[in-house]
MINU-187815 format. One record per atom (N, C-alpha, C): residue in one letter; x, y, z. Coordinates in steps of 0.05 Angstrom, whole numbers, plus 32768, in hexadecimal, padded with zeros to 4 digits. Atoms other than C-alpha are relative to their C-alpha. Layout:
BEGIN
AXYZ ...
***
This chain:
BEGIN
X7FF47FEC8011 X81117E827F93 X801B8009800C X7FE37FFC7FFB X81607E9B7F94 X7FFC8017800E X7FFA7FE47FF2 X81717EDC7FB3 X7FFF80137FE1 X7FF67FEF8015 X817B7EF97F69 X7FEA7FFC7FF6 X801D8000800E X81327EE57F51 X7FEE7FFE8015 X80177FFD7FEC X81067EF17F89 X7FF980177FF4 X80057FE3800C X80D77F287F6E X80058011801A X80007FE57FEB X80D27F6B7F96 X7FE57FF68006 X801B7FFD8000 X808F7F607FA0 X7FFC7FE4801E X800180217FE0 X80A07F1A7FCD X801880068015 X7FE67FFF7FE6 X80DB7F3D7FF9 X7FF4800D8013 X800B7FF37FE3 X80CA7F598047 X8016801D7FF2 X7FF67FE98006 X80D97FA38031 X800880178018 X7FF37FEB7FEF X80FF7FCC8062 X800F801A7FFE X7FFC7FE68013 X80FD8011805D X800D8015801D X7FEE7FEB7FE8 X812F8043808A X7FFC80197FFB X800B7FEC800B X81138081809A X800E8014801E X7FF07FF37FEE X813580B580C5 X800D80237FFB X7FED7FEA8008 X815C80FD80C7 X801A7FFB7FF3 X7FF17FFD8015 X818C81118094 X801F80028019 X7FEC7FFD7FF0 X81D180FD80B6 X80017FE88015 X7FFC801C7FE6 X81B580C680E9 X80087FEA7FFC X7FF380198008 X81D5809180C3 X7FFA7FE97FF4 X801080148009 X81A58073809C X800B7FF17FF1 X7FEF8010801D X81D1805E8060 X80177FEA8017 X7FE780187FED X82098041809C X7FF47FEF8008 X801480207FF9 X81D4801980BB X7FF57FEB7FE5 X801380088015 X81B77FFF8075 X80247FEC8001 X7FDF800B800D X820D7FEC8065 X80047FEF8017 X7FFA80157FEB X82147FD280AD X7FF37FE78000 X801980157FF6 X81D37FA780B1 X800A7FEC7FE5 X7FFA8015801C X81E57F828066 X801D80017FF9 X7FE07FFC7FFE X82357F8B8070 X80127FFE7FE7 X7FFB7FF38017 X82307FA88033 X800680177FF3 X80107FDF8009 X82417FEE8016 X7FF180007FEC X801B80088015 X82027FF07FF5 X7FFB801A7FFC X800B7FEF7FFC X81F08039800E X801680188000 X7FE87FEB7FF7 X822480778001 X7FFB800F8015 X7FFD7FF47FE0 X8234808F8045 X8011801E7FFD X7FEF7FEB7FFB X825080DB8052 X7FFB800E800E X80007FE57FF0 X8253811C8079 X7FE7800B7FF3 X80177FE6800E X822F8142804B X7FE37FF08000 X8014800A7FF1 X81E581438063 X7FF07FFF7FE4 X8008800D8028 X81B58128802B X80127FF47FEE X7FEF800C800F X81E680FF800A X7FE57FEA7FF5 X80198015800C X819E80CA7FFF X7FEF80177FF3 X80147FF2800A X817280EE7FD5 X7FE87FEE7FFD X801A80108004 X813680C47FB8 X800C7FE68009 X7FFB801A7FF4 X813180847FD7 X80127FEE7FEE X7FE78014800E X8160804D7FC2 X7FFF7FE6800D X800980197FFB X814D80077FBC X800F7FEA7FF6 X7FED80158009 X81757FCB7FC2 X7FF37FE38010 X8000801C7FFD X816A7F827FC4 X800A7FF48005 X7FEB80067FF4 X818D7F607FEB X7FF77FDB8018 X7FFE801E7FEA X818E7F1F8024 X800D800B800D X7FF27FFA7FE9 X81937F2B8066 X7FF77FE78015 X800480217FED X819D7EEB8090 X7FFB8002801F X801380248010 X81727EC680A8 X7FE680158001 X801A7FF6800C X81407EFB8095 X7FF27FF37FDE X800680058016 X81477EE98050 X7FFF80127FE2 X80007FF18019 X813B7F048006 X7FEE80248013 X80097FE97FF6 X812D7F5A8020 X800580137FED X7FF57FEA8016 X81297F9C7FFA X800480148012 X7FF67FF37FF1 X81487FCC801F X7FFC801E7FF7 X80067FE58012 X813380178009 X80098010801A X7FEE7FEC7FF7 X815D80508028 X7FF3801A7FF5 X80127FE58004 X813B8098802B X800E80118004 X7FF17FD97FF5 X814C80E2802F X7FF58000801C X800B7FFD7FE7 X814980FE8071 X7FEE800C8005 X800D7FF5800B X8112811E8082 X7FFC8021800C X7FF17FE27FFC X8131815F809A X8009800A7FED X7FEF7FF28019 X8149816D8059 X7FE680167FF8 X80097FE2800D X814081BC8045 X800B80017FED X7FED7FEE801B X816581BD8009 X7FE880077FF2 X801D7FF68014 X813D81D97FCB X7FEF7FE97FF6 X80088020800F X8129818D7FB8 X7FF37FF38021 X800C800C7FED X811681807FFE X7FE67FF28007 X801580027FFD X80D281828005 X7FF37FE37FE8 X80058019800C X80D281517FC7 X800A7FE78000 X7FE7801D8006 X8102811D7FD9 X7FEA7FFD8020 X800B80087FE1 X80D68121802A X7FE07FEC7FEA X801780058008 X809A81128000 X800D7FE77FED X7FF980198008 X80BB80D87FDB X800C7FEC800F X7FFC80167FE7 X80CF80B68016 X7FF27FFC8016 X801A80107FF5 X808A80B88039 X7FEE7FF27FEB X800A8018800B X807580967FFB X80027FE37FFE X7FF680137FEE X80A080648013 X7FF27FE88014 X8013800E7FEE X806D80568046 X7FF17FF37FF5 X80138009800C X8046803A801E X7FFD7FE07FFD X7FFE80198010 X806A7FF88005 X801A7FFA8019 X7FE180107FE9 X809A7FEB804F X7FF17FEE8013 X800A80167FF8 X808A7FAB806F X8012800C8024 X7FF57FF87FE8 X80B87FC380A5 X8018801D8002 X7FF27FE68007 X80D2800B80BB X801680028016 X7FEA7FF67FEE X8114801A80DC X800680168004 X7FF77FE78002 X8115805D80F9 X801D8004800F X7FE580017FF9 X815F807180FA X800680258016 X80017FDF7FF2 X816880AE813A X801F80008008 X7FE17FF97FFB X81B280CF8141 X7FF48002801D X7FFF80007FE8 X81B880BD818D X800B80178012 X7FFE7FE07FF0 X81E081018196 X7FF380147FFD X800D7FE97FFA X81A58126818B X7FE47FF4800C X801180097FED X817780F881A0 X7FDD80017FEA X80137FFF800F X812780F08186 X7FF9801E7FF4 X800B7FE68003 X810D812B815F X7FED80067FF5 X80157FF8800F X80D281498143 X7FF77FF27FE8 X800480078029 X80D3812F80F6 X7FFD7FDB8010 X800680227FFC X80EC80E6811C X7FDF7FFA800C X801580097FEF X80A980EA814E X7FEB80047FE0 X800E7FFF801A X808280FA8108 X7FFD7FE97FF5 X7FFA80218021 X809B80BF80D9 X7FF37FEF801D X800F801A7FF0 X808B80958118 X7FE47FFD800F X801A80037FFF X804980A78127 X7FF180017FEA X800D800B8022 X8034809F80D5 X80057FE48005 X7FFF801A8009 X8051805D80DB X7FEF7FF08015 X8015800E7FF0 X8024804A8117 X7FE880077FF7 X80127FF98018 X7FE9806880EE X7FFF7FF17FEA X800680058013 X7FF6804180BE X800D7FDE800C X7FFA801D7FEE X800B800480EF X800A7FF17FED X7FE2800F7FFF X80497FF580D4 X80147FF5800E X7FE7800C7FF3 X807B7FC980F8 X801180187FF7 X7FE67FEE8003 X80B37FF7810B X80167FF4801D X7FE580057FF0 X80F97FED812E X800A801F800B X7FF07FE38000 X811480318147 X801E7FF98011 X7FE580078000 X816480338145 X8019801B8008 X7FF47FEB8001 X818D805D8170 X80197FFC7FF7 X7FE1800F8009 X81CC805F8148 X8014801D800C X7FE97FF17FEF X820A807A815F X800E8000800F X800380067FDF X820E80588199 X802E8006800B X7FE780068002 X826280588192 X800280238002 X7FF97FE27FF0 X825D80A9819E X7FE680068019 X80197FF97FE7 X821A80AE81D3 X7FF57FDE8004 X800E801C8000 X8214806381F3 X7FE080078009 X801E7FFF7FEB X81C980578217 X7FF47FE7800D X801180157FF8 X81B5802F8244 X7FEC7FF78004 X800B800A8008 X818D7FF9824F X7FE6800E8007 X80167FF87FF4 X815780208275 X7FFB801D7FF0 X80087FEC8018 X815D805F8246 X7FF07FEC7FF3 X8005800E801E X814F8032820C X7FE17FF4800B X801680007FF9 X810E8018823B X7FF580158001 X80107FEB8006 X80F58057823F X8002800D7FE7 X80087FFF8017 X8101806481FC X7FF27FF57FF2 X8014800E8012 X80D9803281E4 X7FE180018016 X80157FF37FF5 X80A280448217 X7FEE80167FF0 X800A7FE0800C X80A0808E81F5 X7FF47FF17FE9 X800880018010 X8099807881B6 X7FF07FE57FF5 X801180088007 X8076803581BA X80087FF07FEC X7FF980128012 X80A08007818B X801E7FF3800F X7FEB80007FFD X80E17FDB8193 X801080137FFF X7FF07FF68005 X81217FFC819E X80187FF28008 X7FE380128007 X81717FEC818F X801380157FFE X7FEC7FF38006 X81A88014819C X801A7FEC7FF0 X7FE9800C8014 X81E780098164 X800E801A8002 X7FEE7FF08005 X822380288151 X7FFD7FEE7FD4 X7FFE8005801B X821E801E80FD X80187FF97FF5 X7FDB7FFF8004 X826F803280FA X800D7FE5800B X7FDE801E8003 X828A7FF28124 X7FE77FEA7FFF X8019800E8004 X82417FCD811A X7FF67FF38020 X800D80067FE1 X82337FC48165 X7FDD80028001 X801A7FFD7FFC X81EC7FAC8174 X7FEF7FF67FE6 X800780038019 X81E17F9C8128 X7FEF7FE4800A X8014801E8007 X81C87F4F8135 X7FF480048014 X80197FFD7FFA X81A07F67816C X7FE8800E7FF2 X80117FEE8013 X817D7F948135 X7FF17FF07FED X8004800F800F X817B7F5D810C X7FE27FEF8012 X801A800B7FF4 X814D7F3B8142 X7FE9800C8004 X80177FF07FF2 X81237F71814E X7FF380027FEA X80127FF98010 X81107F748109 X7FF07FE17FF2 X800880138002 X81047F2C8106 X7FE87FFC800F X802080017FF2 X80D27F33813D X7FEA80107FEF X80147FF88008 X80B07F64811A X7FF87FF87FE3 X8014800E8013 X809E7F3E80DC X7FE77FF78003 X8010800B7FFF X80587F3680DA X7FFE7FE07FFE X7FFE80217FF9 X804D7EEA80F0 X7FE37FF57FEA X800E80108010 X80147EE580BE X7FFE7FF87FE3 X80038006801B X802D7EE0807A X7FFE7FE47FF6 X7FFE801F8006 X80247E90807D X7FE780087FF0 X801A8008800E X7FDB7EAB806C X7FF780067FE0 X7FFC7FF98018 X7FE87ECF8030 X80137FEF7FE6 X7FFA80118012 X7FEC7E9C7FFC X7FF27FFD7FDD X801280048012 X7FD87E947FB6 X7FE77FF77FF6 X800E800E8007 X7FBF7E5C7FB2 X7FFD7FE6800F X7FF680167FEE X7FDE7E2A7FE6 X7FE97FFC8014 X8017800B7FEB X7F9E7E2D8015 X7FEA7FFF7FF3 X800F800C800B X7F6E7E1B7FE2 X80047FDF7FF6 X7FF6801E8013 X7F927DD87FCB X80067FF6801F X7FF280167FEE X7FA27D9E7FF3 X800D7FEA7FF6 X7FEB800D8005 X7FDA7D6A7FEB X7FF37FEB7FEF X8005800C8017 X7FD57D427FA9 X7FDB80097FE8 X80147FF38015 X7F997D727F8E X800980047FDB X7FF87FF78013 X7FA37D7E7F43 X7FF480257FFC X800B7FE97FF8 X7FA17DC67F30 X800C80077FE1 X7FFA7FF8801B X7F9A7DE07EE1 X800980198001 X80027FE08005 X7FBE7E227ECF X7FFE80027FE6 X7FFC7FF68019 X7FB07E427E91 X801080147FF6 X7FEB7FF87FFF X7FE77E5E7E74 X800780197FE1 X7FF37FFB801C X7FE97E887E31 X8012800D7FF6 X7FE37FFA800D X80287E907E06 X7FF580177FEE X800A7FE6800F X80127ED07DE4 X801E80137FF8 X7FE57FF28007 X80427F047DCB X7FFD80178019 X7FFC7FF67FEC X80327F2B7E0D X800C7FF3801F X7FF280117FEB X80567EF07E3B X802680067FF6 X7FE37FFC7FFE X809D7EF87E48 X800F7FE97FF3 X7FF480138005 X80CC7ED57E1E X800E7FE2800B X7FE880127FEF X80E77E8F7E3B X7FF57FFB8017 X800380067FE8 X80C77E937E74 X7FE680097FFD X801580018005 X80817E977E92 X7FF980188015 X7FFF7FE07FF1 X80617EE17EB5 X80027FF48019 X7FF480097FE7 X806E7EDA7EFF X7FE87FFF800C X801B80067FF1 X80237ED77F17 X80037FDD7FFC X7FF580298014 X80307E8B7EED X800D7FF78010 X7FED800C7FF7 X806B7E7C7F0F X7FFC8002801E X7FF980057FDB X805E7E8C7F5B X7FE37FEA8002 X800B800F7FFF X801B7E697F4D X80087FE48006 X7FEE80198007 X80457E2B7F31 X800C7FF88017 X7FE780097FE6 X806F7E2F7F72 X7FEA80008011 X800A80047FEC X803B7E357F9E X7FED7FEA7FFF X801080127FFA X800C7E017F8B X80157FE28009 X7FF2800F7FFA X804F7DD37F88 X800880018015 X7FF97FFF7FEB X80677DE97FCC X7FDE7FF58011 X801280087FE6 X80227DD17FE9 X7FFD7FDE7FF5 X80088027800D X802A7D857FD1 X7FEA7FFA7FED X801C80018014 X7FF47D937F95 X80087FFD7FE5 X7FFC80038019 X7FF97D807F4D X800080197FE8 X80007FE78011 X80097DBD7F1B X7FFE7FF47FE1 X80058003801B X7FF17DB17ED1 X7FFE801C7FF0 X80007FE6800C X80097DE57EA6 X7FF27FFB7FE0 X80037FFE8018 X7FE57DEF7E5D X7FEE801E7FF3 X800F7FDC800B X7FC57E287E2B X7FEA7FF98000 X80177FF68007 X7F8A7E3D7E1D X7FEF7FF17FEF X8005800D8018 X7F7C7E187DDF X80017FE18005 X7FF480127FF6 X7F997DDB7E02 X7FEB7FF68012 X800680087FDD X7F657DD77E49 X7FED7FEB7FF7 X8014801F7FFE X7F2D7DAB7E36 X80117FE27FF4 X7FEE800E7FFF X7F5A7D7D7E15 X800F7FF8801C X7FFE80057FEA X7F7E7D7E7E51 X7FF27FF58021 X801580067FE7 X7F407D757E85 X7FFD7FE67FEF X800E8015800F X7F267D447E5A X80157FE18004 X7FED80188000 X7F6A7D147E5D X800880028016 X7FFE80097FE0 X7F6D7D1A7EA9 X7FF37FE98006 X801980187FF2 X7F567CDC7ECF X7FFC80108018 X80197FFC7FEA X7F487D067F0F X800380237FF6 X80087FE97FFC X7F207D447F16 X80148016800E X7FEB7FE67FFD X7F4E7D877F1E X7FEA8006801B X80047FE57FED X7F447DB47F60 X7FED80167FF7 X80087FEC8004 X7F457DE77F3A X8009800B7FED X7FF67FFD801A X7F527E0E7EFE X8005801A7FFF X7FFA7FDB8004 X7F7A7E527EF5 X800B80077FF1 X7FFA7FF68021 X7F7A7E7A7EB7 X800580138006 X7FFF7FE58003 X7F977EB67EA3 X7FE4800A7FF1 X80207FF07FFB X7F607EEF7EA5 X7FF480047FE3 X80067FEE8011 X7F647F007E5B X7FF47FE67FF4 X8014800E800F X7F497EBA7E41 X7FEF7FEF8018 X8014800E7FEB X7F1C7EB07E7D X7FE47FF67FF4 X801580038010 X7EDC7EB07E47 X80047FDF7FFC X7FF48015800A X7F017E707E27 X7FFD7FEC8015 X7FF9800E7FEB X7F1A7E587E69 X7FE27FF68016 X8025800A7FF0 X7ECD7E527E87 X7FEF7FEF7FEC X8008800E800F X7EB07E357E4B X80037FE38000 X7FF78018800C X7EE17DFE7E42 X80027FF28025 X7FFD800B7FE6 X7EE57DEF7E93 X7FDB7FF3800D X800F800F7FF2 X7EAC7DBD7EAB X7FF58011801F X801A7FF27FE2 X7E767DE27EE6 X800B7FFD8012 X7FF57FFE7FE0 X7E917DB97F1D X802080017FFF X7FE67FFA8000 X7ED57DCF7F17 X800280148003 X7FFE7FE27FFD X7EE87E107F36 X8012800E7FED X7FEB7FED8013 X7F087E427F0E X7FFD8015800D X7FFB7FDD7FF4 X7F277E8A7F20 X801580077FED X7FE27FFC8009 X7F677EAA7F02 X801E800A8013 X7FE57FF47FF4 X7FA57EC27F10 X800780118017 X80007FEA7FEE X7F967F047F1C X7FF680078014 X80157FFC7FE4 X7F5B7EF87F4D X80107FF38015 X7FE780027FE4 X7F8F7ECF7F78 X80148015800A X7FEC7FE97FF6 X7FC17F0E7F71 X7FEC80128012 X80107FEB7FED X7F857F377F8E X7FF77FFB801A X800280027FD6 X7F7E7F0B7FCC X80148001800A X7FEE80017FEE X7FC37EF97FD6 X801580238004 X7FEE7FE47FFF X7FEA7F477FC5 X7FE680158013 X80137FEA7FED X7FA07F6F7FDF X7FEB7FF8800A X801480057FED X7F597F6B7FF4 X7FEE7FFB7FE9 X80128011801B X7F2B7F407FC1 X7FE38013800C X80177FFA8003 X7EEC7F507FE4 X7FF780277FF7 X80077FDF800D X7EF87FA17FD6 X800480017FDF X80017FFC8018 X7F0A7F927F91 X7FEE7FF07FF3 X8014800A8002 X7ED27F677F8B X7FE280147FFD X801F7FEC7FF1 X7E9F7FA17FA4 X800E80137FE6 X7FFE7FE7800F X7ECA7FD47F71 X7FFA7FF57FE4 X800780158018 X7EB77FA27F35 X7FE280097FF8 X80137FFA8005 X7E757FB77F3A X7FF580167FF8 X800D7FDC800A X7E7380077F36 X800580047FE7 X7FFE7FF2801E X7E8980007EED X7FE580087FF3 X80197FF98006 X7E4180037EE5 X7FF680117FFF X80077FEA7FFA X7E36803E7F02 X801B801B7FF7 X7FF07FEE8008 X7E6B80647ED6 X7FEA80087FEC X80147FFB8016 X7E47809A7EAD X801B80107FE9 X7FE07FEC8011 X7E6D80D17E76 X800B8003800C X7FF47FE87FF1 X7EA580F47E85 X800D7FF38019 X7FF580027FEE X7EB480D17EC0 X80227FF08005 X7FDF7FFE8006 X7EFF80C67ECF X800B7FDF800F X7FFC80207FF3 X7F1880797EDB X802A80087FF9 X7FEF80028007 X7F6280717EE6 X800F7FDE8002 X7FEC802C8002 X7F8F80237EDA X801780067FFF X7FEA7FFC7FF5 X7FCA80257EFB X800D7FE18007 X7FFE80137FF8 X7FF47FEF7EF8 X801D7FFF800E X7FE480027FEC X80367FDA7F29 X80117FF97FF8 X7FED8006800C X80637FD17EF9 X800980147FE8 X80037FF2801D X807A7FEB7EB4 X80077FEE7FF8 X7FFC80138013 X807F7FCA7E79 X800380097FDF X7FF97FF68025 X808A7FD47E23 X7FDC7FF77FFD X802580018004 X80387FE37E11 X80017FF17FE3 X800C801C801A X801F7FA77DDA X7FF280117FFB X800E7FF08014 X7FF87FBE7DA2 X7FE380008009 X801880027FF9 X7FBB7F9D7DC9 X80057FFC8028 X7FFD80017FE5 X7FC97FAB7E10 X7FF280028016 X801E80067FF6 X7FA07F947E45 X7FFB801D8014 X80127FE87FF2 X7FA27FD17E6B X7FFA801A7FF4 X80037FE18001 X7FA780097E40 X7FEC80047FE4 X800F800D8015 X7F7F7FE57E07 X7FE67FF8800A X801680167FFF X7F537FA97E1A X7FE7800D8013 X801A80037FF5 X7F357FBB7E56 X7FF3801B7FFF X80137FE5800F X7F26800E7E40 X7FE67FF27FF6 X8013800E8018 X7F017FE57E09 X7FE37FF08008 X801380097FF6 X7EDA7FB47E38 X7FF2801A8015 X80117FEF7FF1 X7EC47FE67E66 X7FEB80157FEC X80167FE9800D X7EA7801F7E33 X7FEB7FE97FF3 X8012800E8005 X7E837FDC7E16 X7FF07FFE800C X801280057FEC X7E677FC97E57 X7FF1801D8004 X80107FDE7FF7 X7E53801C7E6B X7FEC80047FEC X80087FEA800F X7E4780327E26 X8006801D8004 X7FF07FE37FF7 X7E6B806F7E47 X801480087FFB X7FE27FF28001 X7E9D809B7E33 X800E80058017 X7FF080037FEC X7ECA80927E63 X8029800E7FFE X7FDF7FF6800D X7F0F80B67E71 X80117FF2800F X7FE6800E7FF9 X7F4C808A7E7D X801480118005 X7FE67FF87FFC X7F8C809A7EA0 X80077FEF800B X7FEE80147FFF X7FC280767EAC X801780058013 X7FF27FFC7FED X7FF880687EE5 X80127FE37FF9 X7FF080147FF7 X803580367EF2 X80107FFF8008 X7FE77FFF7FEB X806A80207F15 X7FF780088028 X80067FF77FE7 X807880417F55 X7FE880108003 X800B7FEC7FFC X804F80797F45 X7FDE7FF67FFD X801180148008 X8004806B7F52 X7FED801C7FFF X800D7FE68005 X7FD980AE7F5E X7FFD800B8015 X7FFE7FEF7FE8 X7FDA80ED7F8E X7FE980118005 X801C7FF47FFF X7F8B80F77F85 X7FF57FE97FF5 X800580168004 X7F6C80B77F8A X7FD7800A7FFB X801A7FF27FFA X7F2580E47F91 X7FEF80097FE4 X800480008023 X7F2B80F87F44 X7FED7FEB7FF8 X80108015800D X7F0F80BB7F31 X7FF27FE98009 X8020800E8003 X7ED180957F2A X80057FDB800A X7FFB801F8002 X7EF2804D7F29 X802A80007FF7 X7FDF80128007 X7F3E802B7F2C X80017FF77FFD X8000800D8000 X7F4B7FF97F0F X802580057FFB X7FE6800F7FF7 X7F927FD07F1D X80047FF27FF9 X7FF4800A8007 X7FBD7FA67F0A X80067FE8800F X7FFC80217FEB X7FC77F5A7F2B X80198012801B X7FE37FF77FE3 X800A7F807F52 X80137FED800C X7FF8801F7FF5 X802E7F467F4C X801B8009800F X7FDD7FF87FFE X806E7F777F4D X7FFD80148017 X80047FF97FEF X80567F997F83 X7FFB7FF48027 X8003800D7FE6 X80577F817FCC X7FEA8008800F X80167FFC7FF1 X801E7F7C7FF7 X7FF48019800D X80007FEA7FF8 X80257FB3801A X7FFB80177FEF X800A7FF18010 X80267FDE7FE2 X7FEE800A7FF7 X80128006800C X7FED7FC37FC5 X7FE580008013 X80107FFD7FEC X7FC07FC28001 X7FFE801E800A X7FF87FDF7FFE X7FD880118008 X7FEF800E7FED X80027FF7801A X7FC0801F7FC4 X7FE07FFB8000 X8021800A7FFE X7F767FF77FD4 X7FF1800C8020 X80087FEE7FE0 X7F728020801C X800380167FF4 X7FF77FEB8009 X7F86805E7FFC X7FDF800B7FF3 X80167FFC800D X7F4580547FD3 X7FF180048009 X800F800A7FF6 X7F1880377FF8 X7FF5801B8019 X80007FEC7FED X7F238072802C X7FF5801D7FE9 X80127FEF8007 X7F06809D8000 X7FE37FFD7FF7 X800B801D8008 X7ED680697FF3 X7FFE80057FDC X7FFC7FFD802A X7EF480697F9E X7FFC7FDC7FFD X7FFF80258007 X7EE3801F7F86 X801380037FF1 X7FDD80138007 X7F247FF77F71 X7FF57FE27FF9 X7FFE801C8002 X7F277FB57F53 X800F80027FEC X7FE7800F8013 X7F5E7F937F2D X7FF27FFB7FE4 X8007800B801E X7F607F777EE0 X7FEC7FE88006 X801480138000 X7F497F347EF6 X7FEA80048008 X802580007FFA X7F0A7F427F1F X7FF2800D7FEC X80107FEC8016 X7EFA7F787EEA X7FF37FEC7FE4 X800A8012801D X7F017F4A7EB1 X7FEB7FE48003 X8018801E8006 X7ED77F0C7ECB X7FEB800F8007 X801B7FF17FEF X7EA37F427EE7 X7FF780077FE0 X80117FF48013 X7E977F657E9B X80017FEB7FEE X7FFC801B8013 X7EA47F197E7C X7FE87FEF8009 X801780127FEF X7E6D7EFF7EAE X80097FEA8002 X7FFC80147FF6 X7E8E7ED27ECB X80097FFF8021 X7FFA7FF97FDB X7EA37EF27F0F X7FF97FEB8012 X8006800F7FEC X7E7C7ECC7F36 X80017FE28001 X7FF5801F8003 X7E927E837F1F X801980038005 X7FDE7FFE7FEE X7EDE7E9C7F2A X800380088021 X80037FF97FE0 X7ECB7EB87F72 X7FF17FE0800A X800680147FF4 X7EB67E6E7F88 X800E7FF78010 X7FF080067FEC X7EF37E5A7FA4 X80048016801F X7FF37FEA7FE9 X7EF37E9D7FD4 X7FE080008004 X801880088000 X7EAD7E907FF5 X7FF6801E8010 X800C7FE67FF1 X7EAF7ED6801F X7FF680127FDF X7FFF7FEF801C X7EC07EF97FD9 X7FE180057FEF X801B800D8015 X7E897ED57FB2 X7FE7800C8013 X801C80017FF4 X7E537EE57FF0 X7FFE801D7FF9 X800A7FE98007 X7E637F2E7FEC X7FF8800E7FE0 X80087FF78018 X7E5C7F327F9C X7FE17FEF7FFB X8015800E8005 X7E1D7F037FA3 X7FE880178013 X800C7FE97FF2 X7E007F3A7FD4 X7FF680187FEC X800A7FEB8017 X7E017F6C7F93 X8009801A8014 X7FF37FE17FF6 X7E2D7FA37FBE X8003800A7FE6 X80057FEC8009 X7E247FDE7F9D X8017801A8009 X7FF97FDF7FEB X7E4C80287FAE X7FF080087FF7 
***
């Protein structure tokens, strides 16, 4: 993927979090030797975060989100501090930015003991260094105190910048080789069916992006990609000479897509790969099951990580309402979330169900399934939902053999 089509959802998200004044926006313009970030005197000049996409070499495709400080008293304060520890939520890596002429302070020792709480990779960056230098043995006992890398800079003549650059290179988690769609189920010259349908809810011209990173990832692991619809698959199985891998349908004609797919042939979808590779299959596996145990009245909310123009038959605010009160027989009350915004009382309700999160980054999305889980609220996505009240769950959980043991167990909340 280019630098200009990499989703948000696939960039290392670096989020700068610091006092109002310490130079967060100069370091953001220094580090991508870009003005990306308006820089001034006047304190709060960042209000709500500010997110930019960008390449930073040899890190790569990054989104770079810029925060208020979190000293800000103005009258908007308190809501711009609270929109930039939501922040925390979706940063793969945190750079706390401390003005060196005053040195660590209260609010900084705060943000950086949430982000070890919530064991985030962090960099802490004393900038300034071109009015208060520090040496090297300060800067050791600075990172003593607080227990993470540290990098003195000057932002203004960019001194120290590509050692910053390294530091945040080290702290990339070293395991995203494991988080893959689909690339460690296949092996080199496997065939691998996707089902694909052209509906009037697919994006013109092109195909949704669960489709396309699939497409790239089964091709990036030396494996055969056969794209066709719905209407199209047995035909298609049928005029293979070798046996497919594996077969992955979108969730909404998974009924179809199991019928027309032969026993020993695994099948799953889309969305159940988005729920291993963006969060945690086996919790949305276990929240698949409490729809059962929804009675009246009780309050379900579907929140999805994106927005979008609502279809006349839309799978979230339509279809699956519809399958669930089928399956309950319960009046059930829906509410609805998207985008950034996901919910600030996850306790309200009975059951979440989610959205694949394709446009969401891992982090996010793993935030959003801990968030729950910690109250213990069951969560599961569209896909597991829909092969769970389609009955087919447990023939799409084949390929994921932990997944499948804990829904073959019959967990319950």
């Amino acid at each position: 993927m280019s630098l200009n089509t990499t989703p948000s959802g696939e960039r290392v998200h670096i989020a700068l979090f610091g006092m109002t004044n310490a130079g967060k926006s100069s370091v953001i313009n220094a580090l991508t030797n870009q003005e990306i970030s308006i820089v001034s005197e006047i304190r709060g000049t960042t209000t709500d975060p500010v997110y930019k996409a960008i390449e930073i070499l040899p890190i790569g495709p990054c989104m770079v989100i810029d925060t208020a400080g979190l000293n800000d008293n103005s009258e908007l304060g308190e809501s711009r501090k609270k929109k930039t520890l939501e922040v925390l939520s979706k940063t793969n890596i945190a750079l706390v930015v401390i003005d060196s002429t005053i040195g660590i302070t209260e609010n900084d020792k705060d943000i950086i003991n949430q982000l070890k709480e919530k064991k985030i990779p962090m960099v802490c960056i004393m900038n300034k260094a071109d009015q208060k230098s520090i040496n090297i043995e300060e800067l050791s006992n600075i990172e003593k105190e607080i227990g993470a890398p540290v990098v003195s800079v000057s932002a203004l003549n960019k001194s120290g910048i590509e050692e910053l650059k390294q530091k945040i290179i080290a702290a990339i988690p070293d395991n995203e080789d494991k988080f893959k769609l689909v690339g460690d189920l296949v092996s080199p010259g496997d065939i691998i069916v996707l089902v694909t349908p052209i509906d009037k809810g697919a994006p013109k011209g092109r195909l949704i992006l669960p489709q396309q990173q699939t497409i790239r990832d089964v091709i990036e692991s030396d494996a055969i990609a056969v794209v066709t619809k719905e209407h199209e698959l047995r035909e298609t199985l049928e005029n293979l000479k070798k046996k497919p891998k594996l077969v992955i349908t979108d969730s909404q004609v998974f009924l179809k897509a199991s019928a027309d797919t032969p026993k020993d042939i695994m099948l799953t979808s889309f969305s159940i790969l988005q729920a291993r590779y963006k969060g945690n299959l086996i919790e949305l596996v276990k929240g698949a099951k409490a729809i059962e145990s929804l009675e009246d009245g009780d309050n379900v909310l579907i929140s999805e990580g994106c927005t979008h123009h609502r279809q006349c038959d839309d799978i979230g605010t339509v279809k699956i309402p519809r399958w669930v009160r089928q399956m309950t027989g319960k009046q059930i009350n829906f509410e609805y979330s998207s985008g950034a915004s996901f919910t600030d009382d996850v306790k309200k309700y009975k059951l979440i169900i989610h959205c694949g999160g394709c446009m969401l980054n891992r982090a996010a999305m793993l935030s959003r399934i801990d968030n729950a889980v910690k109250y213990n609220i069951p969560i599961v996505n569209y896909g597991v939902l829909i092969g769970y009240v389609q009955g087919i769950l447990e023939r799409a959980l084949e390929p994921f053999p932990l997944a499948k043991a804990v829904y073959d167990n019959d967990f319950t909340f």
